[in-house]
N, C-alpha and C positions, 0 to 999 in steps of 0.2 A: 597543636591540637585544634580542632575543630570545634568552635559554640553554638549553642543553638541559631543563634543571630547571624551566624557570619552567613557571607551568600551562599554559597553552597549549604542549603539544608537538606535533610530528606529528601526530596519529591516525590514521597510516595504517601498512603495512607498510613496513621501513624498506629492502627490495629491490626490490618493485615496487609501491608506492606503493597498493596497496588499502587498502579502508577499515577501519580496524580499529574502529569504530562497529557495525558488522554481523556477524555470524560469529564462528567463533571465530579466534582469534590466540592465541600463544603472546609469554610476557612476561617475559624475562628479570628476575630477582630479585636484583640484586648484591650487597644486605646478607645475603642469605642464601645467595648462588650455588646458586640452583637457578632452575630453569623455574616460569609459573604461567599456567594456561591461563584465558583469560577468554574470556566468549560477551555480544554486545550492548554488551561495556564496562562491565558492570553485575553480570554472573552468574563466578562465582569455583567451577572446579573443586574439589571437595574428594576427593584418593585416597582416604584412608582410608575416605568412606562412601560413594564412588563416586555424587556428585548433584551438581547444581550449587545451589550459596548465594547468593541474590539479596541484592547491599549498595543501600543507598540512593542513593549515587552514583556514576557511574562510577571507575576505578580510579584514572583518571589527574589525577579531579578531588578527589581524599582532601588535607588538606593532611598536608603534610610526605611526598607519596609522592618517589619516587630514580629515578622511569619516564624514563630519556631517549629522545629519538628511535628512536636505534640498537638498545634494547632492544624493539622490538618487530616479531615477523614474523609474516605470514601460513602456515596450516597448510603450503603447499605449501613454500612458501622456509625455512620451520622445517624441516622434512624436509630439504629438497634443499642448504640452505646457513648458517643460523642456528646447528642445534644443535653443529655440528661447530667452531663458531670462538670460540664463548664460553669464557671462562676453565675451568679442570679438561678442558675435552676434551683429545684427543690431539693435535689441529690447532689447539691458541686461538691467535688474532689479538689482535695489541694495538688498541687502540679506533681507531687513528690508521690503521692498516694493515687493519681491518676499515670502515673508511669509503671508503679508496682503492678495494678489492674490490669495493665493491657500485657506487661510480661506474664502477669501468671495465668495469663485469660482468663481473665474476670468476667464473666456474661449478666446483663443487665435485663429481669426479668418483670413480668409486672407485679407491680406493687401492691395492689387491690386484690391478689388473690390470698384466701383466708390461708393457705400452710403457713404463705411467710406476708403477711400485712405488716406492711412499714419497712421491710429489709429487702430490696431489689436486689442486692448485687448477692449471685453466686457464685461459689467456687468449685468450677467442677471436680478438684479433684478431691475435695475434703467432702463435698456434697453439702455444704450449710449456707446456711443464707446470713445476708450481716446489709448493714445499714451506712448511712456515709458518715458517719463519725469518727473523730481522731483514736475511740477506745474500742468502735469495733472494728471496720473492714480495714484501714489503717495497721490497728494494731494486728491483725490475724497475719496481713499481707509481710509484715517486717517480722512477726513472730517465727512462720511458717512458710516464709515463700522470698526470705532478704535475700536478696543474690550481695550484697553489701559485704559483709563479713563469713563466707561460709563457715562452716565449721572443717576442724583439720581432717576428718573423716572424710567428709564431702570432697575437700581442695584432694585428698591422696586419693580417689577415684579418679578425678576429672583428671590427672594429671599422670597418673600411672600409663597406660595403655590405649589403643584406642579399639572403639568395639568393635567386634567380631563382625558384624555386620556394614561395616565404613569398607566402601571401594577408594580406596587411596587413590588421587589422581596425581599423574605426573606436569611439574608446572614446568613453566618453559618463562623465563623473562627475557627481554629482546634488549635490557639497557633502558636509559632515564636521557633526555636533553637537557639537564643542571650541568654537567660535567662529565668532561671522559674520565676523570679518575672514580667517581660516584656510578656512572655509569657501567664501566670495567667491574665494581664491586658489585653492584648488584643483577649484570648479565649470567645468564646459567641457571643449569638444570635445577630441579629441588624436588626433591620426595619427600612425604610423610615418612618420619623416625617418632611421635610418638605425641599426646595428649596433653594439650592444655590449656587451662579457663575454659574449658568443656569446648573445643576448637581442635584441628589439628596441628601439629607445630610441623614444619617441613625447614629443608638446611639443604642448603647449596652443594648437591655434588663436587667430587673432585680435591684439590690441594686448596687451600685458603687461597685468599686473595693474593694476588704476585704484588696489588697496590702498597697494600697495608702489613699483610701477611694477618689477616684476622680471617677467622670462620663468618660466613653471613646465615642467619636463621630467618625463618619469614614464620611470627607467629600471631595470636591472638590474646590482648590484654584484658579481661574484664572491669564493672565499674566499681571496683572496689577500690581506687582511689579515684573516684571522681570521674565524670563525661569528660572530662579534659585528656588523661589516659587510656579512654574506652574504646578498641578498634585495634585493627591491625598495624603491622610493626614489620620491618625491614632493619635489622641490627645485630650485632656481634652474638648476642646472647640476649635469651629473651627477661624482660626487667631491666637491662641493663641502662645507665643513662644515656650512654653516645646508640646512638639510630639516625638511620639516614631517608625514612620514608616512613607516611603513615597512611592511614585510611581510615573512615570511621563509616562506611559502610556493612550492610550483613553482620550488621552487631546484636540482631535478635538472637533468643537462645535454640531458633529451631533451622539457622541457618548454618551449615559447617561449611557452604564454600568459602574458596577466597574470593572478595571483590577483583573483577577484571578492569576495571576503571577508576579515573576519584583518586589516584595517587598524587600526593602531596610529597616534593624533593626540592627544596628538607622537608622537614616533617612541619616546620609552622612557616612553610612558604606558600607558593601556589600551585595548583593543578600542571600535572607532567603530563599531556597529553600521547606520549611516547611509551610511557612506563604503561605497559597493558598485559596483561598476564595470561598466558594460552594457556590450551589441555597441550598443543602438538607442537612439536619442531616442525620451523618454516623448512627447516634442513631435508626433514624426512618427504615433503610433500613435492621436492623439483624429483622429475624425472629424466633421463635422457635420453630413452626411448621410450615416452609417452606413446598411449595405444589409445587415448582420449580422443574423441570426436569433436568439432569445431562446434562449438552450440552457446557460448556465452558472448552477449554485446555489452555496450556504454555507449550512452548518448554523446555524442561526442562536441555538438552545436554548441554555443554558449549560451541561446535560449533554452535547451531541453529540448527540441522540438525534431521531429523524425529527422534525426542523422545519428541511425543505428548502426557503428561499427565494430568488426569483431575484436574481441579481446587478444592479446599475445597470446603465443602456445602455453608459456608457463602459466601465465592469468588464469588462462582457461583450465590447463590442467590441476591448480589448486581448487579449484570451483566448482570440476565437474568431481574432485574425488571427496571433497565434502558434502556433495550432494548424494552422492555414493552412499556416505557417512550416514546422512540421515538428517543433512540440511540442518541443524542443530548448532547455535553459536558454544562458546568456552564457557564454562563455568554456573550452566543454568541458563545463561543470558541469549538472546538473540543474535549478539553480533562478536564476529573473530576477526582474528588479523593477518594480512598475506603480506609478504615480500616480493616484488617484481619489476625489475628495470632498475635498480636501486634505491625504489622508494617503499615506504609502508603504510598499506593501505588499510582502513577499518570496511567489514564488509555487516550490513545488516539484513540477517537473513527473514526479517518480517515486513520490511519498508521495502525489500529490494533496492537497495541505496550503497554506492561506496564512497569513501571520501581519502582524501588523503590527508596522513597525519599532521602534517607538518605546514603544509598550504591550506586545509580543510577545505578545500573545492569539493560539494559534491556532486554523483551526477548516478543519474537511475540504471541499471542492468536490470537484465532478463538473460532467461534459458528460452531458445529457441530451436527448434530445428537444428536437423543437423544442414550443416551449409554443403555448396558443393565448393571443393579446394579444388584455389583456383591452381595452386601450383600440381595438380597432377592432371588437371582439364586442357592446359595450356600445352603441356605435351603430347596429349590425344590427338590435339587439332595440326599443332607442327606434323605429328607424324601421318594423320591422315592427308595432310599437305603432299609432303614429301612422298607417299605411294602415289598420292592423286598424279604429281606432275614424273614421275619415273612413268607410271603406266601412259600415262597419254604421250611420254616421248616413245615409247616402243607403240604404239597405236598408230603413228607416226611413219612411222618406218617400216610397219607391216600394211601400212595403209585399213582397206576394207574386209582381207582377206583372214581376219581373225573376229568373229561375231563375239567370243565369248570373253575375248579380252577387253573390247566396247563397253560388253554388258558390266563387267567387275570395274571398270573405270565409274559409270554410272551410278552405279550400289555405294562406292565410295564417296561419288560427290554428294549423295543424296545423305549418307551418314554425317557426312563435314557439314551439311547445312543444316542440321538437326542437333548436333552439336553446338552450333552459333546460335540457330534460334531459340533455343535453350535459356541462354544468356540473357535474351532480351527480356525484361519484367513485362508484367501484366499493360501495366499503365501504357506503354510505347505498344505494343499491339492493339490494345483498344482505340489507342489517338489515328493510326493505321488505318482501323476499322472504322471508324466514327466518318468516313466520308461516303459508305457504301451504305451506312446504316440509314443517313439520308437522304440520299436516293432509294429505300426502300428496297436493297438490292443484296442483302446478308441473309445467305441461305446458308445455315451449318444448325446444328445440335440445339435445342431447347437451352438445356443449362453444362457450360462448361467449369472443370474444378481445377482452382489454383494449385501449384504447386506450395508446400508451405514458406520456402525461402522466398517467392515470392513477395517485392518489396510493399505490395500494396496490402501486406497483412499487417507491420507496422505502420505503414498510414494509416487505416483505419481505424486500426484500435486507439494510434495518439489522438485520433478525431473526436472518435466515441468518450472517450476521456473529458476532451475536451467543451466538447458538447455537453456537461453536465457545469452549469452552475454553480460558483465558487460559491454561493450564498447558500444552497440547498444544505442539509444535513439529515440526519437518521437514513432510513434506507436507501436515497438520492448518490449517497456516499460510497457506496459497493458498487457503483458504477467504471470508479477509482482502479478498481481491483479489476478489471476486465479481463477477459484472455480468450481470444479468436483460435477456435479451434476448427474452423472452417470456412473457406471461401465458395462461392458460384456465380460466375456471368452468366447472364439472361441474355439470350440473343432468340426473341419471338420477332418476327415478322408482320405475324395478323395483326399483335400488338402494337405493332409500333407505327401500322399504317392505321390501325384506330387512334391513335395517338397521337398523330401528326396530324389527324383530320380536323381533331379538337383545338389541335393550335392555331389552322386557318380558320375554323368560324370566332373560337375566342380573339386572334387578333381581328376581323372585320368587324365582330360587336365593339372592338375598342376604339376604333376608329370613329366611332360616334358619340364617344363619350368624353368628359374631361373631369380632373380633378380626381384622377384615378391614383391610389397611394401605391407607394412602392415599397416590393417587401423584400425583405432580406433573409436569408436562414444564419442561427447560430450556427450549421455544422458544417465545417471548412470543408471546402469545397473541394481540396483534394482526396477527397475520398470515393472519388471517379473525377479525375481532374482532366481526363481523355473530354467530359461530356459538354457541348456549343448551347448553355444556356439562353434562353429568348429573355432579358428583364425585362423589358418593353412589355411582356405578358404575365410577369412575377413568375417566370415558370423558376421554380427551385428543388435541388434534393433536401429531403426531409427522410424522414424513419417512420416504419409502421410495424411495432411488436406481432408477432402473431406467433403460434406453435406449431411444434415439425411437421404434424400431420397435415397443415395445413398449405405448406409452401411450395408442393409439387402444383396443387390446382389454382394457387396467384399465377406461378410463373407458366401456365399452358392456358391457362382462361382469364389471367389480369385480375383485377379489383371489379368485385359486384355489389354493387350498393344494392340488390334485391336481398343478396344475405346479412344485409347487415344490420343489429340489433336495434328492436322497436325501442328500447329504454335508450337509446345514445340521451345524453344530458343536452347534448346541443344536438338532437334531431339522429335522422333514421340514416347515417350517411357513413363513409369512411374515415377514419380518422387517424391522422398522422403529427406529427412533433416534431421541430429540430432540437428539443434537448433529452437525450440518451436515459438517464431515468428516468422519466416518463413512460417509454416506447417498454424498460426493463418490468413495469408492472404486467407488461398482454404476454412477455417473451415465452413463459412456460417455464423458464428458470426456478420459478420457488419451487415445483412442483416436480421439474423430469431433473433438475440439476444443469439442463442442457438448453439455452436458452435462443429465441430464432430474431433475428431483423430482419427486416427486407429498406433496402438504400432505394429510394425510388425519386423520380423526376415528377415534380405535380407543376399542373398548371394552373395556377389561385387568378389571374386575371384579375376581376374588380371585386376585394373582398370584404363579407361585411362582417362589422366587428358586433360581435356578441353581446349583447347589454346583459344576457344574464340566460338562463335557463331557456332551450329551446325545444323542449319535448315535443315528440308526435309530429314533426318537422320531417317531408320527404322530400325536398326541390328547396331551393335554394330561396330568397325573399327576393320584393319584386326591389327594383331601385324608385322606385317612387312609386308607394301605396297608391295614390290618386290618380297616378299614371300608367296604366301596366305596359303601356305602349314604349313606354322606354325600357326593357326588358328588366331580365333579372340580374342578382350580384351571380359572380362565377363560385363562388366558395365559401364559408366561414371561415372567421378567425376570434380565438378566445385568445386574451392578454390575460397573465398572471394579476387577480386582483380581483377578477370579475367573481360580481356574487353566483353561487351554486344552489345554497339554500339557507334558512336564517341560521345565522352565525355562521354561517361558513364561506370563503371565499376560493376560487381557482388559486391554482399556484406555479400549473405549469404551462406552456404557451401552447395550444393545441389548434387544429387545422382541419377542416370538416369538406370533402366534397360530396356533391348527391349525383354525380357522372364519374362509374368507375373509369371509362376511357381519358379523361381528363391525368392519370398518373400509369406512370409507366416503372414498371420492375425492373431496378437493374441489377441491383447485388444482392445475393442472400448473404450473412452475414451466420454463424454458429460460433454461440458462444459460452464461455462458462464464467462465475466467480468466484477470483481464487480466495 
C-alpha cells in the first residue's frame, strides 16, 4: 500500500485535485506550522527577500520531507478552504475531519454573516451550516456522509449494476517489467462486467491465465479498511488477499476512471513504469496500407536544437490517427502509449513531448506540414532523366531537322530543374543571393513566400523559443508555445541601397571614435544565417512586433521614425528586441489570434545606454554634451533593470533608433500561440 509519507504522494490539490506540478500551491509545513508556497514543485517562496529559490528537486521529492496528501492546496482552495482548517487557525480540523470535509465538499463560508455567525462550514447537500467541533461538523460529517462503514443498503447499490449513464471503456494492458510470469497474467483485454465501492470492476477477457490458470479482475477498494487498502487492485478476485498490483490514484468518489500510471508490481514494491493502461489496442492502430500523410517529427540532436526529423511510417501513422481522434490521451489524461520498432513509447499530448519507457530519453515532436516524399520525387527525377537523355539521343540523329522535338527536350530539362530546385531550402538560396544583394543588384518581387516544409520554419521558430529568457515567467512564457504559420523574404532594392548607405557613414563616424562597446543579440543567428554581418558597426538581427495591416508598408517603404509614437518611453523612435516576448506584446496576437514579426538587420553603431526615461526624445543624444562637435550616439539601448517610473523598473532588453534607414526588413514571420 501506499502512505501518506512515502514519496509518491498526491501531486495534486488535495480539494480539487489540480496539479500541483504546475503553478503555484500552498504547502502546509507541520514541523514548523506554518504555510510554504511553491511554484513548478521546484521554486520555494522566500518572504524575507520576496523571490523565488530554485532547489534542485522538487519539494516532495527531498528525502526525509513530512509533505502528506492533505497538506497540499491549490491558490484558489488555499484562499477559500485550506488556510482556515489547518492547526493554530481559528476553525482547525482534525486531519480525520478535514478529509471527511473535502470528500463530502464541505464549503467554508464566512463566518460574520448574521444566518450562520460562528459556523462556517456548509454542507451543500443538507443545506446547514455547523462549526469545527468534534459534536458538530465532525459529528454530522461521520453521521451522514461516513464512506467508513456504509450501510448494507448503500454497499447493494454501489455493487449491483453500473448506471445507466457510465460509457464503459475498453482497457487494454500491455504487461508489467517485474516478471514474465506476472506480466503474462496481467497482459489482456478487460471490460467493465459490473459495480463496486461505487467504481467499475472490469476482468480480463478470454481463458484464465495459462500461468496460473486463475481469472485476473482489475477493481476498486474503498477506505473502509483503512488508506492502506484504499485504490486499485490487479488480482484473482476482488477482496481477495493474493494481488499482484496496486494504485492509489483517482480514489476520489467523483472519479470512475482507471488510473493510467502510478502502478506499483507488487503491490508494496515500486513504480512499473511499463504497466500503463490504454482505452486502444496498439494492435488496432498499425496499418499496412496506411493512406496517412508524412507530417509528424522528433528532434533527433542530443541538445534539442533544430534537427527536425521525420518519424517512421508506423510512428506517424499512430499519431496522425489520434490526432484524427481528437488528440485526447487514455483515460482523462494527457498522455497515451504507442509501440514502434519494438519499443514503447509514452506520448504527451499537452507538452508535445515523447519518451521512451524503458530508457526515459525524451525529446519534443510536432505535427507539421505535409513533407514532400522523397521516395516518390526520386523517381520523377530518374524518370525525367531518362526521357531527357532517350530524347536528346534521337535529337542526335535527326540532327536540326526536327524543331519540335528540341522544343519537348527543353520543356523537360526545364521541369528536371524545378524539380531539383525544389529541394534546395530557403537558407542555401538566400546564401546564393546574398552576394548580388550586395552589390545592389537583386531585382525580383517585394516579398517572396516560403514553402511550409521549408527548413528555415523550424529554425525560426527553435530561435523564437529561444530568444525568450529562461528567467521570464507569466505571459513571457507562451512564447514557448509558438507556431509559425507563415514565412516572407524581403528582397527591396531602394531599401537596401538606403541601407547600405547608413553603413558607410556609420562606419566613417567610427573611425573617429574609440571605446566604442560591442553588442551582441540574444536571437541565434541562424534565423537568416545566409545574412554577412558588419560587428565592427554592431550591426545585428533583432525583432520588431508590429500588426498585419501594417507589414505590406515596412516591407515597400522600410522603418519611418516620423510614424512613430510621441509617448515611446525612451523617445520618439523605432523600437526593436532580441528577446521574443517582448516583440509578442506589439505582435497583434492578443487581439486578431494571428500575431506579426518582422526579423530585421539594425545597425546600433555607438550605443547609448539608457539611464532611465527618455521622453519627447527625437535624435539621438550628442556624445559629449560640451562637445557637439564629436557627433551623436547611432542608437539607444535599455538594459533589463533600468528605472521606467517610481517603483517600477525595465525588464526587457530594448533597442531605439531615430533613422529608419539605419534597419533593414528581412523576414516577416506569422505566427500563432498554441
Amino acid at each position: 500500500g501506499a502512505s501518506p509519507n512515502s514519496l509518491w504522494i498526491m501531486r495534486q490539490c488535495f480539494k480539487c485535485g489540480t496539479s500541483a506540478s504546475v503553478g503555484e500551491v500552498a504547502v502546509w509545513d507541520a514541523p514548523k506550522s506554518k504555510w510554504i508556497w511553491v511554484r513548478d514543485g521546484i521554486d520555494l517562496w522566500e518572504g524575507f527577500w520576496k523571490r523565488w529559490r530554485r532547489y534542485p528537486t522538487a519539494v516532495w521529492d527531498r528525502p526525509g520531507n513530512n509533505i502528506e496528501t492533505c497538506d497540499i492546496y491549490c491558490g484558489k482552495c488555499w484562499e477559500g478552504f485550506g488556510q482556515h482548517v489547518k492547526p493554530y487557525s481559528k476553525y482547525a480540523l482534525s486531519k480525520e475531519c478535514e478529509e471527511l470535509a473535502v470528500r463530502a465538499g464541505i464549503l467554508f463560508v464566512d463566518p460574520s454573516h448574521s444566518s450562520h455567525t460562528g459556523n462556517p462550514f456548509l454542507c451543500p447537500t443538507c443545506k446547514q451550516f455547523f462549526n469545527a467541533g468534534v459534536c458538530s461538523l465532525q459529528k454530522h460529517l461521520k453521521d451522514s456522509h461516513g464512506d467508513q462503514q456504509p450501510s448494507a443498503r448503500k454497499r447493494k447499490l454501489d455493487d449491483a449494476a453500473m448506471p445507466k449513464d457510465f460509457l464503459e471503456p475498453v482497457l487494454y494492458v500491455p504487461g508489467c517489467s517485474n516478471s514474465e510470469t506476472v506480466s503474462s497474467i496481467l497482459k489482456g483485454k478487460y471490460t467493465a462486467v459490473s459495480w463496486h465501492h461505487g467504481k467499475p470492476l472490469y476482468k480480463k477477457e478470454g481463458l484464465p491465465s495459462e500461468k496460473d490458470n486463475v481469472p485476473v479482475v482489475l477493481y476498486f477498494w474503498d477506505s473502509r479498511d483503512g488508506d492502506k487498502n484504499h485504490g486499485w487492485w490487479f488480482g484473482p478476485k476482488e477482496g481477495g488477499e493474493r494481488v499482484w498490483a496496486y494504485n492509489f490514484f483517482n480514489r476520489d468518489h467523483q472519479t470512475v476512471t482507471v488510473p493510467a500510471f502510478g502502478w506499483k508490481v507488487p503491490h508494496d514494491g515500486v513504480l512499473d513504469t511499463m504497466l500503463c493502461i490504454t482505452t486502444r489496442s496498439q494492435a488496432t492502430d498499425k496499418r499496412n496500407d496506411s493512406t496517412f500523410e508524412l507530417r509528424w517529427e522528433f528532434v533527433a540532436s542530443a541538445d534539442g536544437q533544430d534537427d527536425w526529423q521525420p518519424m517512421s511510417k508506423d510512428m506517424n501513422d499512430a499519431l496522425e490517427k489520434r490526432w484524427a481522434d481528437g488528440w485526447r490521451g487514455d483515460n482523462g489524461t494527457d498522455t497515451f502509449h504507442v509501440h514502434s520498432n519494438g519499443f514503447t513509447y509514452g506520448i504527451d499530448c499537452y507538452c508535445m513531448v515523447q519518451w521512451n519507457v524503458r530508457t526515459h530519453r525524451r525529446r519534443n515532436i510536432r505535427r507539421g506540414e505535409v513533407r514532400p516524399d522523397v521516395n516518390t520525387m526520386l523517381p520523377k527525377l530518374a524518370e525525367k532523366d531518362a526521357q531527357v537523355e532517350s530524347l536528346q539521343s534521337e535529337r542526335n540523329s535527326l540532327a536540326e531537322d526536327n524543331k519540335e522535338l528540341i522544343a519537348k527536350v527543353k520543356q523537360l530539362e526545364t521541369e528536371k530543374n524545378a524539380l531539383e530546385k525544389s529541394q534546395a531550402d530557403h537558407a542555401t538560396q538566400m546564401m546564393l543571393e546574398e552576394a548580388w544583394r550586395m552589390n545592389s543588384q537583386l531585382q525580383t518581387q517585394t516579398c517572396t513566400e516560403l514553402h511550409h516544409w521549408d527548413a528555415a520554419f523550424s529554425n525560426i521558430q527553435q530561435a523564437l523559443v529561444e530568444a525568450c529568457p529562461a528567467d521570464h515567467y507569466g505571459d513571457c512564457r507562451r512564447m514557448l508555445k509558438v507556431s509559425i504559420t507563415g514565412l516572407q523574404q524581403i528582397r527591396n532594392v531602394d531599401l537596401w541601397k538606403a541601407y547600405d548607405f547608413q553603413k558607410e557613414r556609420v562606419r566613417k563616424e567610427l573611425e573617429r571614435r574609440d571605446g566604442v562597446p560591442t553588442v551582441a543579440s540574444a536571437l541565434p543567428s541562424r534565423v537568416c544565417k545566409w545574412a554577412h554581418l558588419d560587428t565592427k558597426l554592431n550591426e545585428i538581427l533583432l525583432i520588431h512586433g508590429t500588426t498585419k495591416d501594417r507589414i505590406d508598408q515596412i516591407a515597400t517603404f522600410g522603418f519611418d521614425e516620423r510614424l512613430a509614437r510621441e509617448s515611446g518611453l525612451y523617445g520618439q523612435g523605432i523600437y526593436f528586441t532580441d528577446q521574443s516576448c517582448k516583440s509578442l506584446q506589439y505582435s497583434g496576437e492578443a487581439e486578431q489570434k494571428v500575431g506579426c514579426f518582422i526579423i530585421a538587420r539594425v545597425i546600433l553603431g555607438h550605443p547609448y545606454d539608457a539611464p532611465g526615461r527618455l521622453l519627447q526624445t527625437r535624435v539621438e543624444p550628442f556624445v559629449e554634451p560640451s562637445d557637439p562637435s564629436r557627433g551623436r550616439f547611432h542608437s539607444v539601448r535599455v538594459h533589463p533593470g533600468t528605472p521606467r517610473a517610481i517603483g517600477q523598473i525595465q525588464v526587457h532588453r530594448e533597442f531605439v533608433i531615430f533613422n529608419g534607414a539605419q534597419a533593414y526588413p528581412e523576414m516577416i514571420v506569422h505566427f500563432t500561440i498554441t
